[in-house]
C-alpha positions as CSV (number, residue, x, y, z in Angstrom):
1,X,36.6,2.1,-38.3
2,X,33.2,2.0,-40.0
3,X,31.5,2.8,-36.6
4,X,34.0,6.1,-36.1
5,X,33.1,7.5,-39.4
6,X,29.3,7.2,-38.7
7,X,29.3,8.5,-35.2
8,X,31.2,11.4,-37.7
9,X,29.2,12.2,-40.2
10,X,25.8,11.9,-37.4
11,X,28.2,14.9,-35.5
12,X,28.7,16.9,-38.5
13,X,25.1,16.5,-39.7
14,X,23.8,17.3,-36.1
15,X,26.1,20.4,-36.1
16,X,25.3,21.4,-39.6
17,X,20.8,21.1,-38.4
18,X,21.8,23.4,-34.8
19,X,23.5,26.1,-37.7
20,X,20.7,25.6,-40.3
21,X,17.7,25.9,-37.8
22,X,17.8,29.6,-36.4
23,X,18.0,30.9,-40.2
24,X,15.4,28.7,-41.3
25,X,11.2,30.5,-40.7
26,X,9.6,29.8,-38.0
27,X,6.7,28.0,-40.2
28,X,9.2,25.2,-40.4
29,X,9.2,24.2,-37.0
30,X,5.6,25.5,-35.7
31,X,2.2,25.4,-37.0
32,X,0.7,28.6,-38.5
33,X,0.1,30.9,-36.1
34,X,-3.4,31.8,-34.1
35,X,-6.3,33.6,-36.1
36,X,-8.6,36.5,-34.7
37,X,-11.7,33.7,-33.8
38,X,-15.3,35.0,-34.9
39,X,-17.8,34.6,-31.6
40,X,-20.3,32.4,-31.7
41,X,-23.6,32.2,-29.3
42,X,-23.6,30.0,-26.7
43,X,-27.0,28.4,-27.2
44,X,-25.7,27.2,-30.8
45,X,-26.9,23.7,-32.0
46,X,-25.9,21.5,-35.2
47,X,-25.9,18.2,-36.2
48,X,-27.3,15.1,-38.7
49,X,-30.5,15.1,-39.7
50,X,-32.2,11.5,-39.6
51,X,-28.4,10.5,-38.8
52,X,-28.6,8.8,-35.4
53,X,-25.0,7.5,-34.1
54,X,-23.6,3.5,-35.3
55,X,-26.6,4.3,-38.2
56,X,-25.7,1.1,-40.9
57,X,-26.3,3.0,-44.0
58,X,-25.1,2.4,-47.8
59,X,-22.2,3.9,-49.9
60,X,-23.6,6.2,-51.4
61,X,-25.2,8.5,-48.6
62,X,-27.2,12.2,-48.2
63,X,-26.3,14.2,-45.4
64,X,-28.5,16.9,-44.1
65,X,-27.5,19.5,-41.9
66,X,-29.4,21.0,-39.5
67,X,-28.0,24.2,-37.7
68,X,-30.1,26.5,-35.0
69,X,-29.2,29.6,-33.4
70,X,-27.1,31.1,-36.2
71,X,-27.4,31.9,-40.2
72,X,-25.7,30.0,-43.2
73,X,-23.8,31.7,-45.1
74,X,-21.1,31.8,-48.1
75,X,-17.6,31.7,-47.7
76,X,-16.2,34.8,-48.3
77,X,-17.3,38.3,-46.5
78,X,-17.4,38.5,-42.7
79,X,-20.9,38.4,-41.5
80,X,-21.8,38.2,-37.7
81,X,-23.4,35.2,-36.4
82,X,-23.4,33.0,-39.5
83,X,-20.7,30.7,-41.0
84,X,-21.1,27.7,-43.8
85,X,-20.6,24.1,-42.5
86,X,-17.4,21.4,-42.7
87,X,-17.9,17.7,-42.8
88,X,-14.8,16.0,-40.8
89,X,-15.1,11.9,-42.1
90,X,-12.3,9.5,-40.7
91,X,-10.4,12.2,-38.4
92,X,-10.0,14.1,-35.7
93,X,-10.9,17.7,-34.3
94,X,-8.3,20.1,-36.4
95,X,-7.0,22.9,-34.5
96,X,-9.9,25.4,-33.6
97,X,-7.8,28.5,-34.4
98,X,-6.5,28.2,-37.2
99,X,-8.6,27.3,-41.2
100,X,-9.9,24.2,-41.6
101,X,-7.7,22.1,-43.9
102,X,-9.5,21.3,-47.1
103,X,-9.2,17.3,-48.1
104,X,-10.6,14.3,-48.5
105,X,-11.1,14.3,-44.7
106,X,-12.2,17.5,-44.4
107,X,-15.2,18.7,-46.6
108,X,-15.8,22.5,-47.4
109,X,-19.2,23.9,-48.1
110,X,-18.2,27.0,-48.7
111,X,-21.4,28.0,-51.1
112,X,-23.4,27.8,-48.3
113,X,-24.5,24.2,-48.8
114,X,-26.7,22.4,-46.1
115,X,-26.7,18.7,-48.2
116,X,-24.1,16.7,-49.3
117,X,-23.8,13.6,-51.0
118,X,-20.7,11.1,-50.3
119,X,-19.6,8.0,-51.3
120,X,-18.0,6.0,-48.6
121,X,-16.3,2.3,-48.3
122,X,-17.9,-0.5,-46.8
123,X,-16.9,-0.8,-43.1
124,X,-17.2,1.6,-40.1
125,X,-16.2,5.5,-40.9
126,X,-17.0,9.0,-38.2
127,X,-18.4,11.5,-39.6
128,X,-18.7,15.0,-37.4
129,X,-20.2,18.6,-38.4
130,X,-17.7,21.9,-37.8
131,X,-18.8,25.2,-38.4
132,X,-16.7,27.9,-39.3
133,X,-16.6,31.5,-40.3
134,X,-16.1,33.2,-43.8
135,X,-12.2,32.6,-43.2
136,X,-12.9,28.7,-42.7
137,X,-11.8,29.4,-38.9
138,X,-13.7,27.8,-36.3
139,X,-15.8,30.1,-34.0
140,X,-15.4,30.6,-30.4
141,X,-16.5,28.8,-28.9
142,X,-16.6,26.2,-31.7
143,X,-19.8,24.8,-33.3
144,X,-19.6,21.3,-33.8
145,X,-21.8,18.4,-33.8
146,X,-20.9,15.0,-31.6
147,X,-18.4,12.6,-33.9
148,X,-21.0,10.0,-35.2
149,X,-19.7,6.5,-36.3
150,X,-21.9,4.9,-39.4
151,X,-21.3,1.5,-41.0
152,X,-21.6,1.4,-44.3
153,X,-22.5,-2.2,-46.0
154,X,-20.8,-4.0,-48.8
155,X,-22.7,-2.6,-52.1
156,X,-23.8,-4.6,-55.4
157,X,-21.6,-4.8,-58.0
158,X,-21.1,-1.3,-59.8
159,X,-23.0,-0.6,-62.5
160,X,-20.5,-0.9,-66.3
161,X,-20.1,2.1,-67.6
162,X,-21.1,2.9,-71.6
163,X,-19.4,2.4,-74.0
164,X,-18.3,5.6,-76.4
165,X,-18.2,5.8,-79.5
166,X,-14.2,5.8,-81.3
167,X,-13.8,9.6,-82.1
168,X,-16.9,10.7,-79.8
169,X,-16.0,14.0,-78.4
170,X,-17.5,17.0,-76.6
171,X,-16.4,20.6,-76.6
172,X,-17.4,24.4,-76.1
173,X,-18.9,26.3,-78.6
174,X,-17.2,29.6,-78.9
175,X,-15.2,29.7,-76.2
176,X,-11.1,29.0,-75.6
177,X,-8.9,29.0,-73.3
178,X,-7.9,32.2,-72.0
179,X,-11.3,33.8,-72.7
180,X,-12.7,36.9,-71.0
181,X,-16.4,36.3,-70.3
182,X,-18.9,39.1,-68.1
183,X,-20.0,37.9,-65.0
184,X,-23.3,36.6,-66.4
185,X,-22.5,34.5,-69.2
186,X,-24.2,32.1,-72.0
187,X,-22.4,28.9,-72.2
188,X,-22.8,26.9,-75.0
189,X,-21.3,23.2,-75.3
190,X,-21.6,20.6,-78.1
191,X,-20.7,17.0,-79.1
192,X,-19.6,14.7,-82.1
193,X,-20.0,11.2,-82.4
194,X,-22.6,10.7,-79.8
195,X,-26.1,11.4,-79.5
196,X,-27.8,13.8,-76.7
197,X,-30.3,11.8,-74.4
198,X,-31.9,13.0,-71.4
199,X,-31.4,11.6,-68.1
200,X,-32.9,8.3,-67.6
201,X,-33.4,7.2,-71.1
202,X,-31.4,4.6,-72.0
203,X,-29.3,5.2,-75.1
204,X,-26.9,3.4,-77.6
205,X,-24.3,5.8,-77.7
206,X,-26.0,8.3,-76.4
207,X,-25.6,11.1,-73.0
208,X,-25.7,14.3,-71.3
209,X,-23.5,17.0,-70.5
210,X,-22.2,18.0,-67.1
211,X,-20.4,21.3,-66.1
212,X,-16.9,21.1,-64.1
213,X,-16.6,24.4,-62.4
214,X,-14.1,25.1,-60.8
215,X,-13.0,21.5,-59.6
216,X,-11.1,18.5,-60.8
217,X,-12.5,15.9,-62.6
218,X,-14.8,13.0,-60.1
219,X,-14.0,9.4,-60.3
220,X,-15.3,8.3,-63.6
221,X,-16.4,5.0,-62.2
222,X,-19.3,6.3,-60.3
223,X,-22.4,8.7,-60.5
224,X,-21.2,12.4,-61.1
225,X,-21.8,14.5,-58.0
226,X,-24.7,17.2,-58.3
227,X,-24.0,20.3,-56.4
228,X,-22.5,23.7,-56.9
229,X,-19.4,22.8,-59.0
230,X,-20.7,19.9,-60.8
231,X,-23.7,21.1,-63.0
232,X,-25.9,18.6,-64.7
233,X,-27.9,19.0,-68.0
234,X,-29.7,16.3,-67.6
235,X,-32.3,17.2,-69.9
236,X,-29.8,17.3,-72.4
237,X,-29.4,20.9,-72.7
238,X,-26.7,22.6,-75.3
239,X,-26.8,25.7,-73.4
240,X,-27.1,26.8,-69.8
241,X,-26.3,30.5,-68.9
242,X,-23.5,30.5,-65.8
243,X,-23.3,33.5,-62.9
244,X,-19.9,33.5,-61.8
245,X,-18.0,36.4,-59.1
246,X,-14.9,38.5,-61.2
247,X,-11.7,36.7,-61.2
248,X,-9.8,33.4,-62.7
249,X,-11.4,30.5,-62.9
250,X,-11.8,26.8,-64.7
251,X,-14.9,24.8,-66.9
252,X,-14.8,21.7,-68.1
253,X,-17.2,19.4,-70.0
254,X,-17.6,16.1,-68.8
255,X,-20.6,13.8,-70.5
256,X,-22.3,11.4,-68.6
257,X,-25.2,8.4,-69.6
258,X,-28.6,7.8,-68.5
259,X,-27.7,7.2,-65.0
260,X,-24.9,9.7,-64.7
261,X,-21.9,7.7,-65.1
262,X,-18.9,8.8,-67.4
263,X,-18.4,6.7,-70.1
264,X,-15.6,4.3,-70.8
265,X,-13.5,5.7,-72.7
266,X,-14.6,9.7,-70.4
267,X,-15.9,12.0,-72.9
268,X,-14.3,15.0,-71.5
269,X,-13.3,18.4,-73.2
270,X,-10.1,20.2,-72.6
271,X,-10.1,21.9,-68.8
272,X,-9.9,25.4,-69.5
273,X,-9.1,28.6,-68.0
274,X,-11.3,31.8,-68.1
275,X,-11.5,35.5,-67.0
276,X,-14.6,36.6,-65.3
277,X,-15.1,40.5,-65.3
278,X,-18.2,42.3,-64.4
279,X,-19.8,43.8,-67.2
280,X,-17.9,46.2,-70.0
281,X,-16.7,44.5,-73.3
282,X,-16.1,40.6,-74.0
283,X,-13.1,39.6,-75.8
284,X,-14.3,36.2,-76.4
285,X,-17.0,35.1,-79.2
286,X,-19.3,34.2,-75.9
287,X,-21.8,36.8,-75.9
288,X,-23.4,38.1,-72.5
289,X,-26.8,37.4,-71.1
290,X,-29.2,40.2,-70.4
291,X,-28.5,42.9,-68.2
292,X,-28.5,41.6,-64.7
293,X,-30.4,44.6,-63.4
294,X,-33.7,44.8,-65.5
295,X,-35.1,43.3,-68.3
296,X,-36.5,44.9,-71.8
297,X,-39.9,44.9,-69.9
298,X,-38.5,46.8,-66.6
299,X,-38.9,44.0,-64.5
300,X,-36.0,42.2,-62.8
301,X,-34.1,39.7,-64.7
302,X,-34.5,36.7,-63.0
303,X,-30.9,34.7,-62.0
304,X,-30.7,31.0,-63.4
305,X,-31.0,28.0,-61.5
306,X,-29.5,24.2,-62.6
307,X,-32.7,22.2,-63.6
308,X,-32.6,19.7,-60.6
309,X,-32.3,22.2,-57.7
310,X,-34.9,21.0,-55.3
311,X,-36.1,22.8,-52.3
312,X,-38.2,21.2,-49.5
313,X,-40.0,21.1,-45.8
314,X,-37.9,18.9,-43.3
315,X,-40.5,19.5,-41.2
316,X,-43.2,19.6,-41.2
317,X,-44.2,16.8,-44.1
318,X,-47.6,17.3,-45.8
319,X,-50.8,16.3,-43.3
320,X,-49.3,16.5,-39.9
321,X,-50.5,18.0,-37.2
322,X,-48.3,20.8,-35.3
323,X,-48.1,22.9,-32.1
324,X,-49.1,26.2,-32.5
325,X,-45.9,27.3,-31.6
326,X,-43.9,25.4,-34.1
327,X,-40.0,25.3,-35.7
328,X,-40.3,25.0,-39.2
329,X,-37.0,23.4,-40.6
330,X,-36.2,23.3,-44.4
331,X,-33.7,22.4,-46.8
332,X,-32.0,23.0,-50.3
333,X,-30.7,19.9,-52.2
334,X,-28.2,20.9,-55.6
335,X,-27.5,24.7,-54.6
336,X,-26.1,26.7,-51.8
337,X,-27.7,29.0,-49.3
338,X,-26.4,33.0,-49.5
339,X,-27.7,35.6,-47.9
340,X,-29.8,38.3,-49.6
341,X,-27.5,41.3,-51.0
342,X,-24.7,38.5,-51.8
343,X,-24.3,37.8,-54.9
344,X,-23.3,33.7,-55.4
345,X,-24.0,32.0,-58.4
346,X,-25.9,28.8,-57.8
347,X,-27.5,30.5,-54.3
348,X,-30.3,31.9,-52.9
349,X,-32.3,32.0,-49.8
350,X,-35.4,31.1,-48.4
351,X,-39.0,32.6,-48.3
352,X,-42.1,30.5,-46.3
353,X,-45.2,31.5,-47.9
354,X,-48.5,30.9,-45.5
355,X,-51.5,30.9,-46.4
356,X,-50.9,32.7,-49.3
357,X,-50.9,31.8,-53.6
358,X,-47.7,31.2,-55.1
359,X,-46.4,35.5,-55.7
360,X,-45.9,36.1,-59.2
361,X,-42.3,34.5,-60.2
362,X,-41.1,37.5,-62.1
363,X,-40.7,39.8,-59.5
364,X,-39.3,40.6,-55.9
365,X,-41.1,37.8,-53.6
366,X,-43.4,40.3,-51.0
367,X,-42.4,40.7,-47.3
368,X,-45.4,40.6,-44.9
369,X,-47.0,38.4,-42.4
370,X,-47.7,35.8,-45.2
371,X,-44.5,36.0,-47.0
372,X,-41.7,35.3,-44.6
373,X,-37.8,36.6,-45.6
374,X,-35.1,34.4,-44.3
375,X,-32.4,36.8,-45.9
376,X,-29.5,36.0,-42.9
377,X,-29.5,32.1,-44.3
378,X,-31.7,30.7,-41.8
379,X,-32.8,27.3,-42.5
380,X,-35.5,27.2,-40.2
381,X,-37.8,29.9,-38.2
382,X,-40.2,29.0,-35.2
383,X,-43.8,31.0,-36.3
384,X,-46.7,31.0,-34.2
385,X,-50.1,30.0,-36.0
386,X,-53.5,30.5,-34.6
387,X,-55.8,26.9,-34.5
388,X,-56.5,25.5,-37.8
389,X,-55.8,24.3,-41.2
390,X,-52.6,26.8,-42.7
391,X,-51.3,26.4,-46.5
392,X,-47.3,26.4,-46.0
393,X,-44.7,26.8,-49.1
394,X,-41.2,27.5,-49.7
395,X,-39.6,29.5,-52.8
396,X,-36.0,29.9,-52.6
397,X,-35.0,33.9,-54.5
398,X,-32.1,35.5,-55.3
399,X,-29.8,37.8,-53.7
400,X,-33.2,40.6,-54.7
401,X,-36.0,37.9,-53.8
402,X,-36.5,37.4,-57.3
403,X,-37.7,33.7,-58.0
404,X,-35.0,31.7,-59.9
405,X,-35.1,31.0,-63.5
406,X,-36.2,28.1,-63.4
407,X,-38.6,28.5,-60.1
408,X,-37.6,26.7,-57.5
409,X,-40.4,26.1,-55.0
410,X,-41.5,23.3,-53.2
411,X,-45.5,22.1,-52.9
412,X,-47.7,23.5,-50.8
413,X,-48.4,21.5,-48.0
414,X,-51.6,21.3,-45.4
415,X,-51.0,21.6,-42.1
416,X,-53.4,21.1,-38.8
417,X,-52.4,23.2,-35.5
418,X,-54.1,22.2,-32.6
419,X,-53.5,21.2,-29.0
420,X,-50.7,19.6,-27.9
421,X,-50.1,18.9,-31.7
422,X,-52.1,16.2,-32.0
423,X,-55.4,15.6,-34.5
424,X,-58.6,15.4,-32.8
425,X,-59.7,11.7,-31.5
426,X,-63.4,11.6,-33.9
427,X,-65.8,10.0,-31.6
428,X,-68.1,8.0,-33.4
């Protein structure tokens, strides 16, 4: 009797699913549907930088990208020929037509970002580059780098965290939730109950603030990431001023000690909630920055950078000796890449200065033979230079090619091109 009346219900169920189904949407039973793929070139090439495959490598790791034959750029508007990179750890290929889901195993750089640092778990993990365009939808044909495996090794024992203070607390100065704030904004922050210490320097009771923007909180066991939505103050700044694009979004405080790492109990403010608009009247107690277009001297104001973004030669390093017909590949570590005309705060693009002083850092970087643009994104040109020492630099500008404020340029390096790339043998 029990058998009968299960066979029963399993009928009336089944019949009661074959009813159901043809009113239910067809998202229920089929993936979303194909997106219009951007094209890609065919001669398209990206991958690891210094990241060779079954590489044993620790935890905590920095990947570099390297990406030739098309541009880097933002997430966001369509532009030909350029997309931003996706970091695929522990899985396999998603579908090529549709967006790239965005998880733990699948890792957006959608501000243009050609670095990355992850924490992984000791034991073997893949790890595989896809490029995508401003919709986060694979190109056709799709860009992708050869699935890597790495094995990470057991790490030390984690450093304890600080200890806080009973009542310690950190909060915005003037600013609630709910506020309306211009696009460029000063943001002030404050604490109680601990002291301000710069990076570094150990402290009793004392830290630094970071900036949450527009992300949850990290794991407060570790180091607090460094990149576009985790801004550090680590010289322990009160004040930084923010660029952000019109529309909703989030900040929190989060203070960290000397090397980074929340405190135990987290000093943490409230995550709040805030209206960007550009320009016109602020109806919060924040008041705006400087007009964006000029300053009181008729120069261009100049757009702010965090204090540890860091721009460098990949190659080539200081000294060596080059062909004359050489690829010069160079990255951007704690900021994105944008192309010039797109506004992106916490971006910027490119310039190679040759043989040429540092420009003057308060105005539009020159565009000539010895001040190169790389306005699409690039992250790395092939020049031609005649036999010789040449001075090489890079300065990374703004969406006008106005230096950062702070400058962010790396040193100028030597260089020797001669044949076959090689330094003369000196016969003695």
């Amino acid at each position: 009797m029990q058998k009968v009346r299960l066979c029963l219900a399993a009928t009336v169920l089944a019949l009661g699913l074959a009813v159901l189904a043809p009113a239910l949407p067809d998202a229920a039973f089929a993936q979303e549907r194909a997106r219009l793929r951007s094209a890609a070139p065919a001669n398209v090439r990206i991958g690891f930088i210094d990241l060779p495959n079954n590489a044993r490598v620790p935890g905590k790791l920095v990947l570099r990208f390297a990406l030739t034959g098309m541009d880097v750029a933002p997430a966001g508007p369509p532009r030909r020929n350029a997309g931003h990179h996706h970091l695929l750890i522990d899985t396999e290929l998603p579908p090529l037509d549709q967006p790239i889901p965005s998880d733990f195993n699948h890792i957006h750089f959608g501000g243009g970002q050609t670095e990355t640092e992850i924490a992984l778990t000791p034991g073997r993990h893949t790890l595989q580059l896809l490029f995508a365009d401003h919709d986060h939808v694979p190109h056709n044909p799709p860009v992708m780098s050869e699935r890597i495996t790495v094995e990470v090794m057991a790490e030390a024992e984690e450093k304890p965290r600080s200890v806080a203070a009973p009542g310690a607390k950190v909060f915005f100065v003037d600013l609630a939730d709910g506020a309306t704030i211009p696009s460029r904004s000063r943001i002030r922050f404050g604490a109680d109950g601990i002291a301000l210490s710069p990076a570094g320097t150990k402290s009793e009771n004392g830290g630094h603030h970071h900036l949450l923007v527009d992300t949850e909180l990290p794991p407060l066991d570790r180091e607090i990431p460094s990149d576009f939505n985790h801004l550090h103050f680590g010289r322990a700044q009160t004040e930084t001023e923010l660029t952000l694009p019109p529309g909703e979004h989030t900040l929190q405080l989060l203070m960290g000690d000397q090397d980074h790492v929340p405190h135990d109990p987290p000093l943490m403010s409230p995550r709040i909630r805030v209206r960007v608009v550009e320009g016109g009247q602020v109806a919060s107690a924040v008041q705006p920055a400087a007009p964006a277009a000029t300053r009181a001297d008729g120069k261009p104001a100049r757009t702010p950078a965090p204090n540890d973004a860091v721009v460098y030669f990949v190659y080539p390093r200081n000294g060596e000796a080059i062909f004359p017909n050489t690829t010069i590949r160079f990255g951007l570590r704690n900021m994105g890449v944008a192309p010039a005309g797109v506004t992106k705060p916490n971006t910027g693009h490119h310039h190679l200065v040759i043989d040429a002083p540092t420009p003057p850092l308060d105005q539009a970087i020159p565009a000539d033979l010895n001040h190169i643009h790389f306005g699409g994104g690039q992250t790395e040109r092939k020049v031609t230079l005649p036999m010789g020492e040449h001075t090489l630099q890079l300065i990374l500008a703004d969406e006008n090619h106005v230096p950062h404020d702070p400058p962010i340029m790396s040193e100028r390096i030597t260089v020797l091109v001669a044949p076959g790339g090689k330094r003369p043998v000196r016969r003695r």
